[in-house]
C-alpha positions in Angstrom: 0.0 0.0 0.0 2.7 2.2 1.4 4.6 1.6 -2.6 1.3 2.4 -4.3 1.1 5.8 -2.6 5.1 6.3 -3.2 3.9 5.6 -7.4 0.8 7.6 -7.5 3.1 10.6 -6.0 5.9 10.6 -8.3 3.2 10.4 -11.4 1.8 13.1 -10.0 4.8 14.7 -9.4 5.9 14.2 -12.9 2.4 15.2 -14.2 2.8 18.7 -12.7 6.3 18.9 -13.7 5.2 18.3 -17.6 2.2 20.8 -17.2 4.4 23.2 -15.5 7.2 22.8 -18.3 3.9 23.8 -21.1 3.7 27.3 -22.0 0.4 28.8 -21.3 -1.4 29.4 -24.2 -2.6 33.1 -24.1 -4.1 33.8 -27.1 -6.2 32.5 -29.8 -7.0 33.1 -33.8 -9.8 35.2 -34.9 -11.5 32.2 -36.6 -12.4 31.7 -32.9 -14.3 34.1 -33.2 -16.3 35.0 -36.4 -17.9 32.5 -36.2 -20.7 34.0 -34.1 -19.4 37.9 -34.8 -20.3 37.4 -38.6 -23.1 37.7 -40.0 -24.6 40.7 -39.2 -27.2 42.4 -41.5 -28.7 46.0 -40.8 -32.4 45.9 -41.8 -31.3 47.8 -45.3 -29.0 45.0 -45.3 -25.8 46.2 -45.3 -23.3 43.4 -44.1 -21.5 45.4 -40.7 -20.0 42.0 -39.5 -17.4 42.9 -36.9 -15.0 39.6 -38.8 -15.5 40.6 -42.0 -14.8 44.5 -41.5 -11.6 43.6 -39.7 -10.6 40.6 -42.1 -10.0 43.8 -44.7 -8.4 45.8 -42.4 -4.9 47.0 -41.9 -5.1 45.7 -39.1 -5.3 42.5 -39.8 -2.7 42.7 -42.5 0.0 43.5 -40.6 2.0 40.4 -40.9 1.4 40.5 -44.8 2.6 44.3 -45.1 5.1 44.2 -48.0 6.4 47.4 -47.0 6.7 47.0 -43.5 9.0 43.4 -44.2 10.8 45.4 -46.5 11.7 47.9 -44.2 12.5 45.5 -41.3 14.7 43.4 -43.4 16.5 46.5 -44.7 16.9 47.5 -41.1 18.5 44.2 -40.3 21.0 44.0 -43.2 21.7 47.6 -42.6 22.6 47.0 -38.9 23.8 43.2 -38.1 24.8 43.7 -34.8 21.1 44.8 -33.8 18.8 42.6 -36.0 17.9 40.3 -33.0 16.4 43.2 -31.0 15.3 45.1 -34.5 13.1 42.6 -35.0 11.5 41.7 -31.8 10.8 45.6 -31.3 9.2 45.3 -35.2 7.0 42.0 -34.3 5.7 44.1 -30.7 2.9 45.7 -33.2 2.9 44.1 -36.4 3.1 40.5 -34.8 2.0 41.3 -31.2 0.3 37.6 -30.5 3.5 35.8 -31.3 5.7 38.4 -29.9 4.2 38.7 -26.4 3.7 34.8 -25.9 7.5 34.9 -26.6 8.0 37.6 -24.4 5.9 35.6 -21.4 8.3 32.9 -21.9 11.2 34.9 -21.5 12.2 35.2 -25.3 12.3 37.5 -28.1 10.0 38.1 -31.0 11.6 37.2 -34.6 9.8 38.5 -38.0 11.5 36.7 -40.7 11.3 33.0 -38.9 7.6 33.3 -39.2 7.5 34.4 -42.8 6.5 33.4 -45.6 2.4 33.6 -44.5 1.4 30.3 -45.9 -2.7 30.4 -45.3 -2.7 26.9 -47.6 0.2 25.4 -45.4 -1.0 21.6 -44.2 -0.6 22.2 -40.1 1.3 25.3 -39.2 2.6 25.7 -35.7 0.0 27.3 -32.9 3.3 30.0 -33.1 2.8 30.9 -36.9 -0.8 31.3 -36.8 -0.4 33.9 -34.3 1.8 36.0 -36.1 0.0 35.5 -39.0 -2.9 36.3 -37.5 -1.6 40.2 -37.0 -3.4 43.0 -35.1 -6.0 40.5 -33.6 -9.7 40.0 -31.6 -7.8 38.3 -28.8 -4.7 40.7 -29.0 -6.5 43.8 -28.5 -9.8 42.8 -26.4 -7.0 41.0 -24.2 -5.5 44.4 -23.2 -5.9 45.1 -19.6 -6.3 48.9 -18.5 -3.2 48.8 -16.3 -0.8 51.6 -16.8 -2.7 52.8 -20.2 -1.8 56.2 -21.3 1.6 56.3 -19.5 5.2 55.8 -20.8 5.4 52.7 -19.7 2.7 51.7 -22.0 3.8 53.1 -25.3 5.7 51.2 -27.5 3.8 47.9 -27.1 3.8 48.0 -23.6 0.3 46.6 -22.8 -0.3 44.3 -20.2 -2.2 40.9 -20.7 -2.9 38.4 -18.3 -0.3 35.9 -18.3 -1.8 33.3 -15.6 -5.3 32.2 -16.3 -6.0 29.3 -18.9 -7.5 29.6 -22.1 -11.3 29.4 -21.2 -10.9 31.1 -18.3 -8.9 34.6 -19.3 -10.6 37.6 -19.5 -11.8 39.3 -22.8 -13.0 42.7 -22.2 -15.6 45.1 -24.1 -17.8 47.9 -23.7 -21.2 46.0 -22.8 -22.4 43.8 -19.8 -22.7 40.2 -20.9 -24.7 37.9 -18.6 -23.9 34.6 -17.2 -25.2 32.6 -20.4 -23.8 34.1 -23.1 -20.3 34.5 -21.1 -20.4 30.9 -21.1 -21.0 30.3 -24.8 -17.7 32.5 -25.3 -16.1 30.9 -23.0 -16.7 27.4 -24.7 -16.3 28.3 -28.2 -13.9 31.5 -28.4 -12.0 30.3 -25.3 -12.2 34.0 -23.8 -14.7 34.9 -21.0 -16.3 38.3 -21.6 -16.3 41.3 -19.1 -17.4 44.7 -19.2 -14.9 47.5 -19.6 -15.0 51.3 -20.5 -11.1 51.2 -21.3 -11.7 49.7 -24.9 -13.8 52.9 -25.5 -10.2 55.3 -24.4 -7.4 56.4 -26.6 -4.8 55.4 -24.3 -5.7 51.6 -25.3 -4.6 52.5 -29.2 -1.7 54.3 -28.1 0.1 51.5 -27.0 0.9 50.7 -30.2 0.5 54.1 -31.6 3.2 55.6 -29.9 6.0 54.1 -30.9 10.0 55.3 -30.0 12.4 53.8 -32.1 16.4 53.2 -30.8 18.6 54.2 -33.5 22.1 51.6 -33.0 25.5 52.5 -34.0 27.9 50.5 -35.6 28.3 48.3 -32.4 24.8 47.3 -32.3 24.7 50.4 -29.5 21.8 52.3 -28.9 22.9 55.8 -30.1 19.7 57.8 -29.3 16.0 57.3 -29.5 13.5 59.0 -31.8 9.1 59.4 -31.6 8.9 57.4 -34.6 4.8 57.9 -34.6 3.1 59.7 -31.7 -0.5 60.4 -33.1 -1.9 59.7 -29.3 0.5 62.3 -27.8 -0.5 64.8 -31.0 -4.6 64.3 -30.0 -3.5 64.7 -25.9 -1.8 67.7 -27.4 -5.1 69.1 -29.5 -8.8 70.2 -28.6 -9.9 66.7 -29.8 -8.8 65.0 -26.5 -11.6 66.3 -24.6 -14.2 65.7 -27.3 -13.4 62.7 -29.4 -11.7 59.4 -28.9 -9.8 57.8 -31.7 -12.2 55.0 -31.6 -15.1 57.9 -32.7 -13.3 58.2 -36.6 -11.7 55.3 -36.5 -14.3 52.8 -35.8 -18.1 54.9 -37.2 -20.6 53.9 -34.7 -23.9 52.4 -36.7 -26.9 54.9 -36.1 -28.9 52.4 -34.7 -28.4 49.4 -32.3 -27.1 46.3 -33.9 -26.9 42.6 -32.4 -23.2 42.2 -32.1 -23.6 38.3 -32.8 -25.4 36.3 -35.1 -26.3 33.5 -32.0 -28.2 34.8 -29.3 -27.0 38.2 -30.3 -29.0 41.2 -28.0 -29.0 44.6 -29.6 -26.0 47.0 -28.5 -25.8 50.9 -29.0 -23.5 52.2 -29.7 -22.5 49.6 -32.2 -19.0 50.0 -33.3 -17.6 48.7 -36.6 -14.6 47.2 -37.1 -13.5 48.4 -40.2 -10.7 50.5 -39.0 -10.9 53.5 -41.3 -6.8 54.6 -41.6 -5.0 56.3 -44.0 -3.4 53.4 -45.7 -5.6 53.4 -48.9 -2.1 52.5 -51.2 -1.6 49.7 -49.2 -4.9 48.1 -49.1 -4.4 48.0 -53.1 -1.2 46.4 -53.1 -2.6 43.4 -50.5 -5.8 43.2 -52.5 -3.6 43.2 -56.4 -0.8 40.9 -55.0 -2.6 38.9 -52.5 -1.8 35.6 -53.6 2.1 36.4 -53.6 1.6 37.6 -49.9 -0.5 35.4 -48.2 -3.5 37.4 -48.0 -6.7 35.2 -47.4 -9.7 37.9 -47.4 -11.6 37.7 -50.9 -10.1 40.7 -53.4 -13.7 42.7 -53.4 -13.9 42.9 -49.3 -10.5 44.6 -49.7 -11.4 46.6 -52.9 -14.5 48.0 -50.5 -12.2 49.0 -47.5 -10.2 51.1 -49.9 -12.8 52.6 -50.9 -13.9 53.3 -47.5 -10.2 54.6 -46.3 -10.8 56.9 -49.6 -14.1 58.1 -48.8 -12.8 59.0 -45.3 -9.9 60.9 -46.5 -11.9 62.6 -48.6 -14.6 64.2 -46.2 -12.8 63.7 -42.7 -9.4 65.2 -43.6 -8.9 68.7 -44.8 -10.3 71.8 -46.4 -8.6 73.5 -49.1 -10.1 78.1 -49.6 -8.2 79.4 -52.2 -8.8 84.0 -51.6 -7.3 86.8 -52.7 -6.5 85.9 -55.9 -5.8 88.9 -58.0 -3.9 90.1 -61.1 -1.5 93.0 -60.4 0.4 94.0 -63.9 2.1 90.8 -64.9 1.9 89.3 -61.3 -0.8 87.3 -60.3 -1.3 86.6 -56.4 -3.2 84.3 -54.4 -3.6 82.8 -50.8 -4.1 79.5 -50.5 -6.2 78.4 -47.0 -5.7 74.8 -45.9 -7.5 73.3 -42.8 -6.5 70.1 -41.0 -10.1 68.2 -39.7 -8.5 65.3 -38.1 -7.3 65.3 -34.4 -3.7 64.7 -34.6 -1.2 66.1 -37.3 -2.2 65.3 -40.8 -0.2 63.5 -42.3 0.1 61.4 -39.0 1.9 58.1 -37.5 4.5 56.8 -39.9 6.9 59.3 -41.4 6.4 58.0 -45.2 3.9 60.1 -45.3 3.2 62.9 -46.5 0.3 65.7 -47.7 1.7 68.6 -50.6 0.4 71.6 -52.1 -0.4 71.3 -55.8 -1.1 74.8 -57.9 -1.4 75.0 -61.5 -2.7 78.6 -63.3 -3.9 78.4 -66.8 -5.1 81.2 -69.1 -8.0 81.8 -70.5 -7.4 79.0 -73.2 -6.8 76.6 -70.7 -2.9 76.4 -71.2 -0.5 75.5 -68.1 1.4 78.8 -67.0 2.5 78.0 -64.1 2.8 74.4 -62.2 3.8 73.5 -58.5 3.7 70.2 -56.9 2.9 68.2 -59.9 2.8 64.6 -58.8 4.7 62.7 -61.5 4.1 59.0 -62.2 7.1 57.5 -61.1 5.5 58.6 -57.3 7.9 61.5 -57.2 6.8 65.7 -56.9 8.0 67.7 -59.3 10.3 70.0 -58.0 10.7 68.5 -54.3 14.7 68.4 -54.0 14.1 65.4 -51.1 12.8 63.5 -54.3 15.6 64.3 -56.7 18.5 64.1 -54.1 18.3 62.1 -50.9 20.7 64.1 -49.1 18.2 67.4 -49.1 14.6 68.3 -48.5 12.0 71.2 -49.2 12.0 73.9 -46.5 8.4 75.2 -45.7 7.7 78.6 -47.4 5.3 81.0 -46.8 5.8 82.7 -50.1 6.2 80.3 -53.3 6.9 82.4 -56.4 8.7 79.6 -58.2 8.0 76.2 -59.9 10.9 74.5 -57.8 9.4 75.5 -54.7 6.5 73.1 -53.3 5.1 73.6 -50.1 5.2 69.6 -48.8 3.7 69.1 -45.2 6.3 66.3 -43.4 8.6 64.9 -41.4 12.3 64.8 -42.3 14.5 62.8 -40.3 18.3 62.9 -39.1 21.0 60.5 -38.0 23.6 61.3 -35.4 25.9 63.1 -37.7 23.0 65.5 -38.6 22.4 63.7 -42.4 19.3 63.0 -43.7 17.9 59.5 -43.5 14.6 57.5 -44.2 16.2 55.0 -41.8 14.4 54.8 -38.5 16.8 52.8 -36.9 19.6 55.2 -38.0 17.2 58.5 -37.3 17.8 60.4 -33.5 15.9 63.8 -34.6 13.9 65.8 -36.8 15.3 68.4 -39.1 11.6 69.2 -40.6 8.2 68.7 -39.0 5.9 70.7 -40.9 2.9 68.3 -40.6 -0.1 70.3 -40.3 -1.3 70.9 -36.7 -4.7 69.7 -35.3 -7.3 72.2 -34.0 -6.0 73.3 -30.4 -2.2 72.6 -31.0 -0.5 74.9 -29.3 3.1 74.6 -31.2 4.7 76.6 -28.5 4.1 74.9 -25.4 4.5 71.6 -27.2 6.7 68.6 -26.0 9.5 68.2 -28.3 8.0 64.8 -29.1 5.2 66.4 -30.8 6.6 69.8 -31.8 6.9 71.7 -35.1 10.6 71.4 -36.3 12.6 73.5 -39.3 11.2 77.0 -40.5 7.2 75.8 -40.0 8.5 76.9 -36.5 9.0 80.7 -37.1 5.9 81.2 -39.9 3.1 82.9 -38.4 0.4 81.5 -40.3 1.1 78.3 -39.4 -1.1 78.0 -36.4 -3.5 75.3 -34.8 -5.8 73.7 -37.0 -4.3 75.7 -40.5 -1.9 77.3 -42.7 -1.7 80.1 -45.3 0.4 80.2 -48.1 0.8 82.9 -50.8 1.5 82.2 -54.1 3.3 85.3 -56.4 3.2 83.9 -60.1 5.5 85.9 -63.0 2.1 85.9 -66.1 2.1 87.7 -69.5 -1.5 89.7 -68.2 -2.4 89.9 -71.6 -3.3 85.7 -71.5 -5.8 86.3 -68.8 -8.1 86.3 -67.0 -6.4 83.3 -65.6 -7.8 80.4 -63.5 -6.4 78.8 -60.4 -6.3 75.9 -59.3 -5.5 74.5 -55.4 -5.1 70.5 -55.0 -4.3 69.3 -51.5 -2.3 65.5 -52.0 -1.8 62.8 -49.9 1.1 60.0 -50.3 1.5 57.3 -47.9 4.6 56.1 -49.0 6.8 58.9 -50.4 8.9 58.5 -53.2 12.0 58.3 -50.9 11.2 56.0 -48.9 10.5 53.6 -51.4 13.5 54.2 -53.5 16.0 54.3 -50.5 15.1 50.4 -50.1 17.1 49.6 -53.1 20.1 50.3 -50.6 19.6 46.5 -49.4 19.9 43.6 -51.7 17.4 41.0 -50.7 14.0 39.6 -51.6 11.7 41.8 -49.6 12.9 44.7 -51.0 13.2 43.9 -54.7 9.5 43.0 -54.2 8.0 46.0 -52.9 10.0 47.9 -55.5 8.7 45.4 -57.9 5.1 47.0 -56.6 5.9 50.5 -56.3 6.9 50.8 -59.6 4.2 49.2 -61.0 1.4 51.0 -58.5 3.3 54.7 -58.8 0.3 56.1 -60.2 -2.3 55.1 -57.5 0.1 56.0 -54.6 -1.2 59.4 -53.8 -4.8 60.8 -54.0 -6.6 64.0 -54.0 -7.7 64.9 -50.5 -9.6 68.1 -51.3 -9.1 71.1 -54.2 -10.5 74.5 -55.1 -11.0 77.0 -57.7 -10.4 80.9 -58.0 -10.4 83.6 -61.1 -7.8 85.8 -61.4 -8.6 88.9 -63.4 
């Protein structure tokens, strides 16, 4: 008897010790849970499934981002000495599943070992579907609200619970959920619902939207740290922070209450869709044209119609563009040109690509071209913007532009420790430009240097919260007129640059989104908003 208790303790001994020796799993894939969060019909019809908005998303295509693996492999040839920690900083956000359940387990998150995304692949490992899976349901309902909105958050700093098992761990969200239907998540999702106004708060998007990137010398050495993208800390900064979380533009609210499932669904307002509305309209082409080549599972026309809604967003939540003024004075023709920023952070915001330009054309009364600034030109380049012709320069921002080689570009222009200037983030310790047009309520003089308006944008009075003014002074032959102006405001979410400084590394990832660019040029910008004055 005494020997049969002596066995049954060591094999439970040993038991524990093998279950002990299991990592916990902490997260699962979103197929978990569309299956009851599809399916959802407004009563004109329209299909506002919470799985099928996000399946289109950026969001969830974070993994697949050509650019983005580009960028991260450059980074790693670039600096060998730091591509261990380059990587596991890159995976915190674009692979955040994989990369945390590394980090539980005291390890480090790796991009390229979880690449290519193979949807088709016969059994992948629990690990590769997570990182596949990108920006996910269980990633971001997981979030807990400790320490959200502090420093310690930003950067991928969010805080999941590490100790409770799958069936068992907490998935929060804005409603109360009774007993019954917490148990049907449980059992099917594997996450047990709870109520929670922090998924409502900006601070839970900032942890990944403020990012601060470590720039690493030739040692693999951290040589200084830059605010790669700090939208959160621009809205803190604005008049939008006491009226309008980024959940309000970023994820439209249906008018009317909607079931938020399709099984035993009960009718929630507000209902929020999951559709993510960015500013990465360029990109959602390339994942929708090249999908197969990528990885990309969601069906070509769900992706088509979340461009179109990024588009449509850009279009009417953006900017205003008032041309006034415009007159004809002898053989000089003048006009100001009125831009207002309608989103609540910088515009362009987040990842320094980007950037918004000035385009002004005058014709004469025939309709022939006299004057032309900011032309976009099909290679993805702007006529006459000296960062596009030579990588070692960049436009200054003007308040007068009297000239076709001057073009009034609103961006940020970085610099590496010995003051040159680079589109290499882990390379970049400062700003030399930040001309990014300010949200309502910015106060550029009492800003933190993380947010603040760098270069000559500094010193130019009409660049204020919320707008800018620039005046045009155009050389005409009078006798041509009257004349007719013509103000676009453009938006690029890859710059020309950016894409062409790639071709610095020699590898597979980069060949292939040059392979893209070059081919997609012509759609990589788009009109954000334009008008129309006579000068007589």
């Amino acid at each position: 008897m005494k020997a049969l208790r002596i066995a049954l303790a060591l094999l439970l001994s040993l038991s524990a010790g093998s279950a002990a020796a299991q990592p916990l799993q902490l997260f699962v894939t979103s197929d978990r849970c569309m299956a009851c969060h599809n399916g959802l019909l407004t009563p004109d019809g329209r299909d506002v499934s919470i799985g099928t908005d996000w399946a289109a998303s950026i969001m969830a295509h974070s993994a697949k981002d050509p650019y983005w693996q580009a960028s991260v492999r450059r980074e790693s040839v670039m600096h060998p000495k730091g591509s261990a920690a380059i990587q596991n900083e890159c995976s915190a956000c674009h692979m955040p599943m994989n990369r945390y359940q590394a980090k539980v387990q005291g390890g480090m998150g790796q991009v390229f070992a979880n690449l290519p995304v193979n949807p088709a692949a016969p059994a992948p490992a629990p690990g590769l579907l997570l990182a596949w899976d990108s920006v996910s349901c269980s990633m971001c309902h997981q979030i807990e609200k400790t320490g959200l909105g502090t420093d310690a958050s930003f950067t991928a700093g969010f805080v999941v619970n590490n100790t409770l098992p799958l069936g068992r761990r907490p998935a929060f969200g804005p409603f109360a959920v009774d007993r019954g239907r917490q148990r049907v998540m449980s059992s099917s999702g594997l996450l047990e619902p709870n109520q929670s106004e922090h998924v409502r708060q900006a601070a839970l998007c900032a942890t990944c939207h403020t990012l601060y990137t470590h720039a690493l010398g030739p040692d693999g050495k951290s040589v200084g740290r830059l605010p790669e993208q700090v939208p959160y800390l621009e809205w803190k900064h604005s008049a939008y922070s006491s009226k309008q979380a980024c959940q309000g533009c970023h994820m439209p609210a249906e008018s009317e209450p909607m079931a938020i499932t399709s099984v035993l669904g009960q009718k929630r307002h507000p209902f929020a869709r999951h559709s993510f509305r960015g500013g990465n309209f360029f990109m959602l082409g390339l994942l929708e044209k090249y999908g197969p080549e990528l990885g990309v599972s969601a069906p070509p026309k769900n992706l088509a119609a979340s461009a179109g809604r990024t588009r449509a967003h850009l279009e009417t939540k953006s900017a205003r563009v008032k041309l006034s003024d415009a007159s004809l004075k002898a053989n000089r023709l003048e006009v100001r040109v009125h831009l207002s920023n309608l989103a609540g952070h910088k515009l362009p915001t987040a990842y320094p690509s980007r950037r918004v330009w000035l385009r002004l054309q005058v014709l004469d009364a025939q309709g022939r071209e006299v004057f032309s600034s900011g032309a976009l030109r099909p290679d993805g380049s702007i006529a006459g913007n000296d960062n596009d012709a030579d990588p070692a320069t960049y436009e200054p921002h003007y308040q007068v532009i009297s000239d076709p080689g001057q073009v009034q570009i609103y961006e940020s222009i970085m610099a590496g420790s010995e003051g040159q200037v680079t589109t290499g983030l882990i390379q970049a310790v400062r700003y030399l430009k930040d001309s990014r047009l300010l949200p309502e309520g910015f106060d550029k003089a009492t800003a933190h240097p993380d947010v603040a308006v760098y270069g000559t944008a500094c010193s130019d009075p009409d660049f204020t919260a919320g707008s800018d003014m620039v005046n045009y002074r155009v050389q005409v032959d009078s006798s041509r007129g009257p004349f007719t102006v013509q103000a676009e405001l453009w938006y690029q979410p890859i710059g020309f640059r950016w894409a062409q400084n790639l071709n610095q590394v020699d590898s597979m990832e980069t060949k292939r989104f040059g392979r893209y660019y070059q081919a997609e040029a012509g759609k990589s910008a788009m009109l954000l908003a334009k008008d129309t004055a006579q000068a007589r």
